[in-house]
N, C-alpha and C positions, 0 to 999 in steps of 0.2 A: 679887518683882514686885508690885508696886500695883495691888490689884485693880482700882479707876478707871481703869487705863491704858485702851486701845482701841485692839488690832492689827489682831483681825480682826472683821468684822459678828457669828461665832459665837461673839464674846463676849457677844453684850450678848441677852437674851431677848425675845420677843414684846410683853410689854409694857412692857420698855425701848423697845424701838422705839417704840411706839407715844406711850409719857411724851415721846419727844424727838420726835415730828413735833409733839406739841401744843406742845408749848417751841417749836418754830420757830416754829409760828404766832403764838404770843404775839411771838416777837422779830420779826415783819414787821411787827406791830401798833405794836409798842413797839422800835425797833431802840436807842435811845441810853439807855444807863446807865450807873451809878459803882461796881456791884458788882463789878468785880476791881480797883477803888484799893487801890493799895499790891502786887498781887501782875505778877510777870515772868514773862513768857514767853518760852523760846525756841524759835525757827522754825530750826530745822538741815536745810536740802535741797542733801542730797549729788548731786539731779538734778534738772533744769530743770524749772522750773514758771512759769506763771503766776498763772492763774484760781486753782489749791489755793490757793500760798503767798500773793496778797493777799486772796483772799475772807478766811483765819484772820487775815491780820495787821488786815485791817478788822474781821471781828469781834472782836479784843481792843483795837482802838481804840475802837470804841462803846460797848464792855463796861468803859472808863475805864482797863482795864491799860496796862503798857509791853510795849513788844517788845524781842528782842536777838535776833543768831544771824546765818545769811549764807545766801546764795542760790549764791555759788560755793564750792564746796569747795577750788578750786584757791589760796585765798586763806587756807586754815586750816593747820593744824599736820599734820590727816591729809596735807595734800600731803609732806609732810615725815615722814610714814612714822609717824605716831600711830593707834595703833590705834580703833576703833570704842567699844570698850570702855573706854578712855582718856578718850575726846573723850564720851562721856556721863557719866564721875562726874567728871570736871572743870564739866562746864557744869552739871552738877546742882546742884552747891555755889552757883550763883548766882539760880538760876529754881524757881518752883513748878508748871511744867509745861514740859515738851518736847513740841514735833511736828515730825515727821521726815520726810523722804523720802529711801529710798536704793533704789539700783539694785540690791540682793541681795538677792534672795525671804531671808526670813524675819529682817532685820535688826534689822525694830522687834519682831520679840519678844523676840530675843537684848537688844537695848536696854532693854528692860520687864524684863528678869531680873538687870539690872546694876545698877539703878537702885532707888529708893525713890520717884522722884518719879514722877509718872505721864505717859505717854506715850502722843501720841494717834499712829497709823500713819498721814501722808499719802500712802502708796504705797511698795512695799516691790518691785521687779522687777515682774513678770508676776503676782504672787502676790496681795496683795489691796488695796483703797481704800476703806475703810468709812467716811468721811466724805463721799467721792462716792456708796458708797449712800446715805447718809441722804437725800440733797440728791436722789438719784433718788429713792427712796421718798417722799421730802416734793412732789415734782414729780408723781409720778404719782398720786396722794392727791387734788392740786388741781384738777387736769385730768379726773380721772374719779370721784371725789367717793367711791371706795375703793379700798380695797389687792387686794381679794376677788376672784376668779373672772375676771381678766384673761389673754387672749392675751396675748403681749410677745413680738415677735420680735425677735433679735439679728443682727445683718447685718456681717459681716467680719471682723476678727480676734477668733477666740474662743480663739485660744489663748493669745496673750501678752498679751489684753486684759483688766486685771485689774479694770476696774469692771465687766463683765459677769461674771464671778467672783463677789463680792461681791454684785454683786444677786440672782443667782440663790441664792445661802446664804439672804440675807435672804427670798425670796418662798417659801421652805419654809412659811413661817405661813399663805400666805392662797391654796391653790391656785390655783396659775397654773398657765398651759398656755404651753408654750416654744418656738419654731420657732425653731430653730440654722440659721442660711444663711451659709453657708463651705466652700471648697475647699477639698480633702484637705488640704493645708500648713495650712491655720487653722482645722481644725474645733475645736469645742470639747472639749480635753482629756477622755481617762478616768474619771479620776479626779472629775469636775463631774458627766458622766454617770452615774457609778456615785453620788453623792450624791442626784442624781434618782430614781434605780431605789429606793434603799432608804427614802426618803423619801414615795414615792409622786406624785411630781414629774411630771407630765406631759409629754414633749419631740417632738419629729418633729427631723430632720435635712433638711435641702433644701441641692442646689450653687445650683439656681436662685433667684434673688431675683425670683421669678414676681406676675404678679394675684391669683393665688388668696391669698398668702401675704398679698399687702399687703391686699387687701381684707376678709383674715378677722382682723385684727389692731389691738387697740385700742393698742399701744404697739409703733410700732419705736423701735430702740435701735439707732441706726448707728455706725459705732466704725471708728477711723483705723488702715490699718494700720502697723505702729508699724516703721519702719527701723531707728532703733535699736536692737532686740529680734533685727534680723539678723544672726547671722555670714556668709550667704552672699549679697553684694548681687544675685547674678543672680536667686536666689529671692525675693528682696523686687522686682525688678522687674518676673518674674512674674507674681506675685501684687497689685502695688498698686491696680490701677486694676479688679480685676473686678466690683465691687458698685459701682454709683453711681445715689443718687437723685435722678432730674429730676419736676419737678414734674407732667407730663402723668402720671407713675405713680400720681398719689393721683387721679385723677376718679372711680377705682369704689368708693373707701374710705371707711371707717365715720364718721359725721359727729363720734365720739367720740377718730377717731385723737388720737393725738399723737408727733410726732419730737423725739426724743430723743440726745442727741449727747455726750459728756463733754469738747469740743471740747480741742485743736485740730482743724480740719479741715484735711484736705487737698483730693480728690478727691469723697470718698466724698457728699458731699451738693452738687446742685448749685446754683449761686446762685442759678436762680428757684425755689426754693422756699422762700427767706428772707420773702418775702411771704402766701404759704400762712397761713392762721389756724390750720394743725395742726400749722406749725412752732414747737416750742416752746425748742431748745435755747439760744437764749441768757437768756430769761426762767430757765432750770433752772438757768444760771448764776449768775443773780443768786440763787435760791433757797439758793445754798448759802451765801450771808452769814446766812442765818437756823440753816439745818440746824448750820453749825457754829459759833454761838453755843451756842446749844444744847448742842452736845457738847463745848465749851469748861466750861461751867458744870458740869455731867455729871461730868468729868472730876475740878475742883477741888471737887468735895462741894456746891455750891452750891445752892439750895433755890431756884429763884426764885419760888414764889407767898409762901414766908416772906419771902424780899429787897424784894417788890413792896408788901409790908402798911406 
């Protein structure tokens, strides 16, 4: 494995985190350069994306690189029964970086142990999205001026939702305090909770998406629930529509809030709150052309206050 790769957020330490929100900021500052001329990337998403797969392909356009790779997998050799392990030392042979997305919790690590070149995770199943943390972490940074001593409530699928995952690993550094609001089907897994406990991690559980919660809360984090992720569609019907935020919910809330989304949306936020000044999720989309230059450069050894002299 390449120690540069990037599966999961608990690869990278406190003040890596912190090295790459400042490289973000330099890259909003400065987004167009020539430091990856000459190197290839490839973008291999074994599962549908958007916002991930062009925010990276735009950052290695600005970053001067080329791209390669595909957006449908039904178009590759794996449709044709190539293994995972196959279809990375083959495309290794031609790129200095791979980023990935597949639908099998723990793919991109098995991919980082096949490989020498380095690989960044853009979402692996349910399991983790550490380039969507960054882009939240560099989001919530902007909007509340620190990482330090924030509420953040999480609002609907906590269980197959794997940027709240991610964020929570990541907010170990800078005490947060966490309000989980999810119905038994999408409470937030175990295993997240038991990372809290031993961490010292602050959390509350709530089914309601109550005033008290919105109101005592500098960051929600509303999260789509994912159909996909269901084998039983009656439970995905269920459960899709019980959390939704209308904008008459924010009049008692913190003049600090901010909403946060890792869109797509569905239901879960509703369209008069696109005007709100504390909506902030698609600004946090654009954040992540920055967040992941940054972990583009990161990845390939690249120095950029040495690239910038």
């Amino acid at each position: 494995m390449n120690s540069s790769s990037l599966v999961s957020i608990s690869d990278i330490s406190k003040e890596e985190i912190l090295s790459l929100l400042n490289q973000a900021r330099y890259f909003e500052e400065n987004p167009n350069h020539k430091i990856l001329d000459g190197k290839v990337i490839a973008t291999l998403f074994f599962e549908p994306s958007t916002r991930t797969r062009l925010s990276f392909e735009t950052a290695v356009n600005r970053l001067g690189g080329r791209i390669i790779g595909f957006s449908d997998a039904s178009t590759t050799s794996s449709s044709k029964g190539e293994t995972l392990k196959d279809t990375i030392k083959m495309v290794s042979n031609y790129v200095d970086l791979i980023i990935m997305r597949h639908y099998l919790e723990g793919a991109a690590r098995y991919a980082s142990e096949v490989t020498d070149t380095p690989v960044i995770n853009a979402g692996d199943g349910a399991n983790q999205h550490p380039s969507q943390t960054m882009l939240d972490l560099y989001s919530i940074y902007k909007t509340q001026g620190t990482l330090d001593n924030l509420t953040i409530t999480m609002v609907g699928d906590l269980k197959y939702g794997r940027t709240v995952h991610s964020l929570l690993m990541a907010m170990q550094y800078f005490n947060p305090t966490f309000r989980f609001v999810a119905c038994d089907e999408l409470k937030m897994p175990a295993e997240y909770k038991d990372f809290c406990d031993k961490n010292g991690i602050k959390y509350t559980e709530h089914k309601e998406f109550s005033a008290e919660v919105i109101n005592s809360s500098d960051i929600i984090y509303m999260t789509r629930v994912q159909r996909e992720r269901f084998t039983d569609i009656m439970e995905y019907e269920r459960v899709k529509n019980l959390y939704t935020l209308h904008n008459a919910m924010l009049d008692g809330s913190r003049d600090n809030l901010r909403i946060l989304h890792p869109l797509p949306r569905v239901n879960e936020i509703d369209y008069d709150v696109d005007d709100n000044p504390k909506a902030y999720y698609f600004q946090q989309a654009q954040n992540g052309l920055y967040a992941r230059q940054a972990i583009i450069c990161k990845a390939l050894g690249i120095d950029i206050n040495k690239e910038d002299k």
